[in-house]
Backbone as CSV, one residue per row, in Angstrom:
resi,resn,N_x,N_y,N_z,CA_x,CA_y,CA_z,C_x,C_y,C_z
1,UNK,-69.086,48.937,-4.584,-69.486,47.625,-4.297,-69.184,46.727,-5.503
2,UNK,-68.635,45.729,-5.293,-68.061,44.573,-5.957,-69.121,43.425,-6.721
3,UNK,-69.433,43.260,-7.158,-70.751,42.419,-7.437,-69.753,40.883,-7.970
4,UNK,-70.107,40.056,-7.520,-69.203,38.606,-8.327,-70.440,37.790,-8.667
5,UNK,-69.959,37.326,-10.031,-70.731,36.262,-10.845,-70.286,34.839,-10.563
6,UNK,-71.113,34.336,-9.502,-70.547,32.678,-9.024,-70.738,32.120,-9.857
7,UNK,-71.750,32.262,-11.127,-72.041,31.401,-12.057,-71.452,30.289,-13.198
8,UNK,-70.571,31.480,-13.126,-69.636,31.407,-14.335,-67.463,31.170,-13.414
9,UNK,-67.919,31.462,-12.442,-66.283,31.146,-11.132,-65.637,29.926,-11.548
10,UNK,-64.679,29.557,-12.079,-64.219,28.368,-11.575,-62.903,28.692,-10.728
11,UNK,-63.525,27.245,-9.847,-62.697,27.336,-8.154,-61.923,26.438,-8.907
12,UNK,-61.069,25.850,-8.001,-59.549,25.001,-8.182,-60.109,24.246,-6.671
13,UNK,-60.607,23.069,-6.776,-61.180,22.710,-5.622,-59.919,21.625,-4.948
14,UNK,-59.112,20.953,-5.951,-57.675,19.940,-5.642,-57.092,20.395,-6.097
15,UNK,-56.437,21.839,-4.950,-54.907,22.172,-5.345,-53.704,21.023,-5.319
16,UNK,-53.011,20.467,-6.393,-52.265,19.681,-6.341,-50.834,20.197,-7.193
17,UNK,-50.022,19.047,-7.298,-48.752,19.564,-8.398,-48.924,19.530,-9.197
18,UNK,-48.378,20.164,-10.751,-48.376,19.689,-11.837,-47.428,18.790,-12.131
19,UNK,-47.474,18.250,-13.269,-46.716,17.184,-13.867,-44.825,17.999,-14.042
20,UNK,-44.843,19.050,-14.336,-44.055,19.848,-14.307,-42.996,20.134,-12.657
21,UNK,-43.972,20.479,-11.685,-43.323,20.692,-10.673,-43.067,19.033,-10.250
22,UNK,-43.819,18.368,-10.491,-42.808,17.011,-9.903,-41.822,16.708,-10.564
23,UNK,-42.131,16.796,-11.642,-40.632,16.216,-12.827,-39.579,17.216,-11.363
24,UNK,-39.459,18.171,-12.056,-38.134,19.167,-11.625,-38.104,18.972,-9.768
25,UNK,-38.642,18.538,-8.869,-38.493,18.421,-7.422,-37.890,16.635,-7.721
26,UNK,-38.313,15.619,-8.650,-37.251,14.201,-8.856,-36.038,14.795,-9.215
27,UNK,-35.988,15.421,-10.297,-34.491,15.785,-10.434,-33.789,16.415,-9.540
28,UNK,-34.096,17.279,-8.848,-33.193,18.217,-7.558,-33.209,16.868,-6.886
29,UNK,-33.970,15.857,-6.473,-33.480,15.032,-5.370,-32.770,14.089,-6.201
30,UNK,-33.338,13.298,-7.149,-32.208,12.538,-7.930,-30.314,13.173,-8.520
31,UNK,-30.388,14.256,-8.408,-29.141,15.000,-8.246,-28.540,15.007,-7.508
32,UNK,-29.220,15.264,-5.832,-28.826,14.936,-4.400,-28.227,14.253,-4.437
33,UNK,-28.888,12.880,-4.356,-28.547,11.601,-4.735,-27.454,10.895,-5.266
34,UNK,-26.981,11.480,-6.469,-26.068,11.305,-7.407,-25.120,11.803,-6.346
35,UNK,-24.838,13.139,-6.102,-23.820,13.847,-5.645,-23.664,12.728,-3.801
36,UNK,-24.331,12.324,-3.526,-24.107,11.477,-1.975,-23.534,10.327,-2.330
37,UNK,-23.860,9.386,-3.759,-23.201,8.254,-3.992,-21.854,9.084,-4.409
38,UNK,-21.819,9.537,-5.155,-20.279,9.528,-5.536,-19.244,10.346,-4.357
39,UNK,-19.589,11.256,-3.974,-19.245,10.998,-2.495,-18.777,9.923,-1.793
40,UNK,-19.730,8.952,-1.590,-19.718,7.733,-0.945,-18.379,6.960,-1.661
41,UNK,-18.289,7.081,-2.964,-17.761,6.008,-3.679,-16.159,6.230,-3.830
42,UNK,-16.192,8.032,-3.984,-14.734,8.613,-3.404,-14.029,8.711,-2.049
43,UNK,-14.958,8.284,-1.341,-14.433,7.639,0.399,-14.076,6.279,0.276
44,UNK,-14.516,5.909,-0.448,-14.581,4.194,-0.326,-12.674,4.056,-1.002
45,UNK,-12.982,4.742,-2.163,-11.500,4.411,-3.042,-10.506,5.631,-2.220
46,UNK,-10.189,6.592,-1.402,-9.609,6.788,-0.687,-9.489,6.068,0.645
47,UNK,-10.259,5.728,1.178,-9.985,4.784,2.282,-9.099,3.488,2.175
48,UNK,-9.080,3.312,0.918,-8.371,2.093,0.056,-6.726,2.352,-0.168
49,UNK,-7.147,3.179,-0.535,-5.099,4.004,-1.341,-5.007,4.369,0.014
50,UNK,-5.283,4.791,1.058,-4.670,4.899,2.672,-4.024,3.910,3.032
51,UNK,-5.374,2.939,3.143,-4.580,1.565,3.621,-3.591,1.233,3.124
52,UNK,-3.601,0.986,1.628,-2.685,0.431,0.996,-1.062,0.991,1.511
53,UNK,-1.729,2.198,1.383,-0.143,3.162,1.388,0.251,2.843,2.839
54,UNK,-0.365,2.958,4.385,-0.241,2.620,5.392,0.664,1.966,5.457
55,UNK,-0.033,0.179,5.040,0.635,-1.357,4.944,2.194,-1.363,4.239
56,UNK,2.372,-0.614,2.808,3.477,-0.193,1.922,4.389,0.268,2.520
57,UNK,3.831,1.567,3.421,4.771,2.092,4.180,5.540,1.290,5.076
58,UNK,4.798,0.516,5.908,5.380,-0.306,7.512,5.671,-1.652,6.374
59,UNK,5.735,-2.290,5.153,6.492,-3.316,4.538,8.064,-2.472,4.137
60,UNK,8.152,-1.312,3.776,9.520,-0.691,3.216,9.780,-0.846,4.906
61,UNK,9.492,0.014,5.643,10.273,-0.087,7.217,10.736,-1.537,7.513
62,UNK,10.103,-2.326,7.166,10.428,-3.778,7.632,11.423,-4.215,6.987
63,UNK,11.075,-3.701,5.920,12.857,-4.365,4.926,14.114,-3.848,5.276
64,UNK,13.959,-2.428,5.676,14.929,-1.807,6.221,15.414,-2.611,7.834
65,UNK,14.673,-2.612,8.175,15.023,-3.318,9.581,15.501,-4.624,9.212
66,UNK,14.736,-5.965,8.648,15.316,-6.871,8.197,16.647,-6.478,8.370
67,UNK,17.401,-5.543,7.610,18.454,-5.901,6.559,19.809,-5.115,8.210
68,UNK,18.905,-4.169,8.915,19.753,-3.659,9.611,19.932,-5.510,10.890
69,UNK,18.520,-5.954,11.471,18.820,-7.006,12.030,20.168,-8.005,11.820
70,UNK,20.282,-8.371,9.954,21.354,-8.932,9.420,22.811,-8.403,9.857
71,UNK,22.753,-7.177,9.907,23.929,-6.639,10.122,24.186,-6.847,11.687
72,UNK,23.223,-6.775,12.750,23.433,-7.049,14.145,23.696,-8.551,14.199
73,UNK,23.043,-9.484,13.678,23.150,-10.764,14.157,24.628,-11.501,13.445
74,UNK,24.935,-10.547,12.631,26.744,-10.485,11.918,27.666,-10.263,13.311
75,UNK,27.155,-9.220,14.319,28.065,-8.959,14.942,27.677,-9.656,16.592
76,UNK,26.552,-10.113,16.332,26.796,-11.133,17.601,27.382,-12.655,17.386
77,UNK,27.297,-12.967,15.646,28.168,-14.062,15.681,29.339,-14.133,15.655
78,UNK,30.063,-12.982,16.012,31.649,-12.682,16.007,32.084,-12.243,14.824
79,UNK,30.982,-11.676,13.745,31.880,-11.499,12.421,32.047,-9.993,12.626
80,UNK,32.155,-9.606,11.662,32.344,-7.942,11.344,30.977,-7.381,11.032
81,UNK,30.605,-6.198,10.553,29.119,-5.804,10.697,28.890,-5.822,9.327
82,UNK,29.614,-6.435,8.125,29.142,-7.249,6.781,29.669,-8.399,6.549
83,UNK,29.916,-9.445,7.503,29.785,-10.353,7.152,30.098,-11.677,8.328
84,UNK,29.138,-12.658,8.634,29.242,-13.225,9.463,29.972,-14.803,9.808
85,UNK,30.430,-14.525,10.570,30.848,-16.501,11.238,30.702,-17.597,10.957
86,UNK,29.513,-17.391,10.838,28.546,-18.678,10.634,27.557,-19.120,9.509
87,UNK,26.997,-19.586,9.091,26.622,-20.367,8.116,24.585,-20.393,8.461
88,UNK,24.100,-20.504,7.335,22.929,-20.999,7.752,21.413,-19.820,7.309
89,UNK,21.148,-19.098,8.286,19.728,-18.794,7.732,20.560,-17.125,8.114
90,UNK,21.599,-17.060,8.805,21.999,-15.776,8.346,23.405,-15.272,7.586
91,UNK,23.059,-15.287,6.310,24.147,-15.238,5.843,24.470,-13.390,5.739
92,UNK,25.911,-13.549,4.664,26.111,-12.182,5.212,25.696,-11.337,3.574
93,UNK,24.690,-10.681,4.588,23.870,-9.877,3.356,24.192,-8.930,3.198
94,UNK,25.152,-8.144,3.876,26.000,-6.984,3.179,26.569,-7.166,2.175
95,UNK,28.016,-8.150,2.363,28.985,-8.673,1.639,28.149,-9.107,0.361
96,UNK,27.084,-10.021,0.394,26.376,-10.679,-0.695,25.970,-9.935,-1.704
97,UNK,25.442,-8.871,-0.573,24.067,-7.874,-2.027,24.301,-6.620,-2.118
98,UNK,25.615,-6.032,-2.033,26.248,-4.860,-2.704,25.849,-4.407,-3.876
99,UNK,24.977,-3.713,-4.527,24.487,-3.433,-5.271,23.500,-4.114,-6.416
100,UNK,23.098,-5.083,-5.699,21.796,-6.141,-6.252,20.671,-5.787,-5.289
101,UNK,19.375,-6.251,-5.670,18.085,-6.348,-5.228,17.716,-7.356,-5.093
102,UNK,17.563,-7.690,-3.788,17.434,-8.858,-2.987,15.912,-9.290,-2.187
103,UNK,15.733,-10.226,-1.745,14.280,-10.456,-0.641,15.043,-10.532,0.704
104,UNK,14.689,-10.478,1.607,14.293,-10.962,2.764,13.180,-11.205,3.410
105,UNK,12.994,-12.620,3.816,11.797,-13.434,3.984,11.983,-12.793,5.548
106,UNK,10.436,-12.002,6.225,10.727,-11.615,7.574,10.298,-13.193,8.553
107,UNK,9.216,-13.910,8.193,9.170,-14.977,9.093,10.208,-15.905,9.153
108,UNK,10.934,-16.196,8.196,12.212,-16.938,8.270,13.516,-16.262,8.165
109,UNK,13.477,-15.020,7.930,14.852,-14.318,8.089,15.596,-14.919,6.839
110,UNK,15.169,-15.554,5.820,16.555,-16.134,4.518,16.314,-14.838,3.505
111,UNK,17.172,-14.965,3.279,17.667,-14.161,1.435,17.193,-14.713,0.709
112,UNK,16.401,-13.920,-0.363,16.121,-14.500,-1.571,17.248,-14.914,-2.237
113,UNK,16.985,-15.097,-3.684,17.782,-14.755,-4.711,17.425,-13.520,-5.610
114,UNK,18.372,-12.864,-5.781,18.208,-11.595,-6.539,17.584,-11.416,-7.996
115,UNK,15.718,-11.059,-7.641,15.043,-10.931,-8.240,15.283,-10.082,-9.310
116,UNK,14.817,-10.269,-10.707,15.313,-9.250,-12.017,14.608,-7.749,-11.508
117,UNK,13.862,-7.315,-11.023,13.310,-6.519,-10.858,11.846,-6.960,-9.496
118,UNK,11.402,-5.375,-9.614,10.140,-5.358,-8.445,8.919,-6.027,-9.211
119,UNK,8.561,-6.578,-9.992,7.488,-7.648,-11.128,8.038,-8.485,-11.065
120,UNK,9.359,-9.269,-10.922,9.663,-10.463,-10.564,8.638,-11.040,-9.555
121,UNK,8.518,-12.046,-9.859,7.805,-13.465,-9.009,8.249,-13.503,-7.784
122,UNK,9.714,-13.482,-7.590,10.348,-13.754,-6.383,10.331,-12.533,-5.050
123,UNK,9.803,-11.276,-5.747,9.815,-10.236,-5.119,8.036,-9.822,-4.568
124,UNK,7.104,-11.141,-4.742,5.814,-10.623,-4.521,6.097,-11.175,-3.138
125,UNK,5.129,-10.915,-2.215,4.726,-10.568,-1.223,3.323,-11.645,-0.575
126,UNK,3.206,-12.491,0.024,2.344,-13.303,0.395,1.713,-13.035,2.053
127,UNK,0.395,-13.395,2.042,0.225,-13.324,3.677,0.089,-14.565,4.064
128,UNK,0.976,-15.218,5.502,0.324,-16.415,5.384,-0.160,-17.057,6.747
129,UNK,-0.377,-17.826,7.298,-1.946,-17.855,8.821,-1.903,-17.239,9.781
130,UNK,-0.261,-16.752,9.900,-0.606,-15.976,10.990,-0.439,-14.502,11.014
131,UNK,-0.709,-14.078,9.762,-0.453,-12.525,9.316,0.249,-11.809,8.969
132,UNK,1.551,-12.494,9.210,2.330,-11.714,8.541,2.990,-12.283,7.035
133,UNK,3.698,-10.869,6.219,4.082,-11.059,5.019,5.450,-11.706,4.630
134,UNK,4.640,-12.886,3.903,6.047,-13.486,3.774,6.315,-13.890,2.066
135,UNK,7.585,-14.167,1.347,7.704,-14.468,0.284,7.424,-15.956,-0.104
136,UNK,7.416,-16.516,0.922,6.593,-17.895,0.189,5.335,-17.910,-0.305
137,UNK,5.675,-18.751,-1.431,4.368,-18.676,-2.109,3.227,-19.596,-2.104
138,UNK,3.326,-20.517,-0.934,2.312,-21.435,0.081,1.273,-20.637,0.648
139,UNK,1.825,-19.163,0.746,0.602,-17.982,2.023,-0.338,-17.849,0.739
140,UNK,-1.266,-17.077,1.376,-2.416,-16.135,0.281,-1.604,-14.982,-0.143
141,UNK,-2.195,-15.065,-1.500,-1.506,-13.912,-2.561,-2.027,-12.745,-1.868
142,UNK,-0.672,-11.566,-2.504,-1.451,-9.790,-1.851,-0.764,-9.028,-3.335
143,UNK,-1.073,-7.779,-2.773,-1.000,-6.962,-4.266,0.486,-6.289,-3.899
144,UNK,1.146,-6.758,-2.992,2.637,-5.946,-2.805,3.332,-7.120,-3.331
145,UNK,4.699,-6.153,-3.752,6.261,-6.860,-4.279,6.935,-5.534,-3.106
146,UNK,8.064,-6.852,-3.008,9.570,-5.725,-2.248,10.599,-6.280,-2.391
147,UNK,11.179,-5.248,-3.107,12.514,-5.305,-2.716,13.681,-4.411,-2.588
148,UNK,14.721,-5.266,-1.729,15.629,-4.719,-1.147,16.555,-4.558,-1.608
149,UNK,17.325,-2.973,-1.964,18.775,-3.302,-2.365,19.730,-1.989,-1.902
150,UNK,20.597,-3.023,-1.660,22.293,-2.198,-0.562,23.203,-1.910,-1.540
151,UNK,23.389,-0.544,-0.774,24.439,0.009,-1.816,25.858,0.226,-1.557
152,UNK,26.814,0.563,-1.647,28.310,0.444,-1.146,28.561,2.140,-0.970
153,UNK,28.557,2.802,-0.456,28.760,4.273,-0.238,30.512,4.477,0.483
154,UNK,31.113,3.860,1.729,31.976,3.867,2.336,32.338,2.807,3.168
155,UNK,33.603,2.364,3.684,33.773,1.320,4.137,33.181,1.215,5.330
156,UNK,32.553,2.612,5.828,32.012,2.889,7.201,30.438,2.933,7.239
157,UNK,30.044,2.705,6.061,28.456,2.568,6.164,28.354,2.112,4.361
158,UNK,26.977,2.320,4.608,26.067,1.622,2.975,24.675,1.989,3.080
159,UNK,24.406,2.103,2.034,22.966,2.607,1.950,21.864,1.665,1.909
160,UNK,21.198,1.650,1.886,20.013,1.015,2.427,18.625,0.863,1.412
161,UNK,18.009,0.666,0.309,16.491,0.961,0.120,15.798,-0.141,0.005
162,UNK,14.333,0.020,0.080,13.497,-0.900,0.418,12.485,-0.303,-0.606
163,UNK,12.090,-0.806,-1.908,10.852,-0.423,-2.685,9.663,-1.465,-2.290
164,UNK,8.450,-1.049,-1.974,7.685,-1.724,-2.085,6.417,-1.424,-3.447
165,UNK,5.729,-2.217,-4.244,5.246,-1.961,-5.310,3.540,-2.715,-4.628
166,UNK,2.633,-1.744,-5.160,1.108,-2.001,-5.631,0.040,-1.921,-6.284
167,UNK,-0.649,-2.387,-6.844,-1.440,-2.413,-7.614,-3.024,-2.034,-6.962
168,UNK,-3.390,-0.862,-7.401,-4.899,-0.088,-7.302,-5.624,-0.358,-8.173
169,UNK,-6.338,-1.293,-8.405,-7.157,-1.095,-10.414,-5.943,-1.189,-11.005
170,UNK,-5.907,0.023,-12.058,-5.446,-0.093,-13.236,-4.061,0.446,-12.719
171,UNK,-3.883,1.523,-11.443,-2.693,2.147,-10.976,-1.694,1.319,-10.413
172,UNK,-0.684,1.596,-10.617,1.017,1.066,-10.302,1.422,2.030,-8.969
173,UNK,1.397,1.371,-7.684,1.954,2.324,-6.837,3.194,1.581,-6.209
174,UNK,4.122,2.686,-5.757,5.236,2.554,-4.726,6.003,3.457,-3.708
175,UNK,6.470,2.964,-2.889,6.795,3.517,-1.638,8.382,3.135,-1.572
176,UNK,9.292,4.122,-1.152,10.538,4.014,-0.947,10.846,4.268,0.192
177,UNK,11.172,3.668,0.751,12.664,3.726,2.012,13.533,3.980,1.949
178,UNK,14.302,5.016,2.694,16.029,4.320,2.513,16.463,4.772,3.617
179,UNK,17.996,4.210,4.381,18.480,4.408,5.596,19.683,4.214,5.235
180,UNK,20.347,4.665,5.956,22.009,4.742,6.155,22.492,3.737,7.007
181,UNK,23.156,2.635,7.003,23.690,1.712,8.388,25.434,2.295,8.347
182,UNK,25.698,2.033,9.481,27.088,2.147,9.566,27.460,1.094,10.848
183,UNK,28.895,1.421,10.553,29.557,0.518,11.275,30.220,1.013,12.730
184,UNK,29.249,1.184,13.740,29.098,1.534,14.559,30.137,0.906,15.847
185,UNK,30.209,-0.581,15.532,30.749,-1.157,16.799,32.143,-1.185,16.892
């Protein structure tokens, strides 16, 4: 038989936490925490370089097309497929930009002048009311430059590239194109 001295017992009548177990249960959740924002914050800046790259991508396709359009609307004005007939907003941008880097404005279809490089002024990239990218510099500014430059490979074709350039923060990005045209007709 057990005999107990209540006299002298001490009970624990408010089991509670110590100062100890809360500290260390804030930190496991303030850690959580940490690890869900930055999470969060590495979706945010990948969702970003997607887009970007997306938009980069379908601006190099566009230059490429531009430049192939030039070559079709050469041969519906009766010229040859580098160089055209006629005078005006399509000139002949084969013949012209044989190994220079050039613009083409897609809402107006004109040729730049052959920008020193993709940081040239003349090679940035504007949006303007009705969405699409154009080189005038009347639209709202964007973080792309492009440009275009044709190369002379054979009398039966020419090469084609389209750089487009962007700026992430502190990062320098770009996207290349290139296509082959020939002289098909």
């Amino acid at each position: 038989m057990k005999i107990r001295n209540t006299k002298y017992e001490i009970r624990n009548t408010n089991p509670g936490f110590t100062i100890l177990e809360i500290t260390v249960v804030i930190f496991i959740i303030v850690m959580g925490l940490m690890g869900i924002l930055s999470l969060s914050n590495q979706n945010i800046q990948v969702k970003t370089i997607n887009r970007s790259t997306v938009i980069a991508s379908q601006l190099a396709q566009e230059g490429l097309e531009l430049v192939r359009n030039k070559r079709d609307v050469n041969w519906l004005q009766g010229g040859d497929w580098e160089t055209s007939s006629s005078t005006g907003s399509h000139l002949d941008i084969l013949q012209q930009a044989k190994g220079y880097s050039y613009t083409v404005d897609a809402a107006t279809g004109l040729i730049g002048a052959a920008p020193g490089g993709i940081n040239d002024s003349a090679a940035k990239l504007y949006l303007n009311s009705a969405g699409f990218y154009t080189h005038a510099v009347t639209a709202t500014s964007t973080g792309f430059s492009r440009l275009i430059t044709v190369g002379n490979e054979t009398a039966a074709s020419t090469s084609v590239t389209c750089l487009v350039q962007w700026h992430n923060g502190t990062n320098t990005n770009n996207f290349t194109a290139q296509t082959v045209l020939y002289n098909w007709k």
